[in-house]
N, C-alpha and C positions, 0 to 999 in steps of 0.2 A: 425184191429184197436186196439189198445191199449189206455185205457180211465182211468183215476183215478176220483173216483168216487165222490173225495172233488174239483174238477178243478174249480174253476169260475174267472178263471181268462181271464178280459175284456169280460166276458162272451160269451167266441169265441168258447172253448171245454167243456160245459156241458154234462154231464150223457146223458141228458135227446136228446140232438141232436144227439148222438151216435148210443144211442138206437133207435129214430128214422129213421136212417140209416139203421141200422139192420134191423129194419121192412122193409124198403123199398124194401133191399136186398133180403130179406124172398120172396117178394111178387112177387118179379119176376126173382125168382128162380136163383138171381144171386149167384157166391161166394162172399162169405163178411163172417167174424168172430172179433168178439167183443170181445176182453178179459178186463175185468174193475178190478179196483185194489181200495177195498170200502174204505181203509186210503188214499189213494195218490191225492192229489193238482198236479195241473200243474207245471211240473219242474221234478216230481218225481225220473225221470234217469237222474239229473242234479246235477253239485254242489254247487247246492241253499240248502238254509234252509229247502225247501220243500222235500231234498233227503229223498229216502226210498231204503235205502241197497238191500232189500227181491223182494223188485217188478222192482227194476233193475233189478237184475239176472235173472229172469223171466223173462223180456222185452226181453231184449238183446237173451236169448234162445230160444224163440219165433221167435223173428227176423232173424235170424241166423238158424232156422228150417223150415221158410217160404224161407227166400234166395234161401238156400239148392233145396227146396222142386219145386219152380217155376222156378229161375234165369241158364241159363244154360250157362257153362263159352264159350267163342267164342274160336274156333278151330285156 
């Protein structure tokens, strides 16, 4: 999950429900990973006022290393 840590927007992706997830995930030893980015508002990899260059390319390499890493291409 990828979270910017200033989101409140409609208060639907808070920090704070993330990180509770996280926990959740912890607890019962599922896989789950939290990456939070402590300047980014919701939109952050968007081309809203809220963009953030640094934690796009971050996102997107993340993304794109989880793909990689899970998604297997079909024969």
């Amino acid at each position: 999950m990828l979270a910017g840590e200033q989101d409140r927007y409609n208060n639907c992706c808070l920090i704070e429900t993330a990180r509770a997830i996280e926990t959740a995930a912890n607890q019962q030893k599922a896989s789950f990973t939290l990456i939070s980015y402590p300047l980014a508002e919701h939109g952050f990899n968007l081309a809203v006022p809220a963009y953030r260059a640094q934690d796009d390319v971050d996102a997107w390499k993340r993304t794109l290393e989880a793909l990689r890493q899970h998604v297997r291409p079909q024969q």
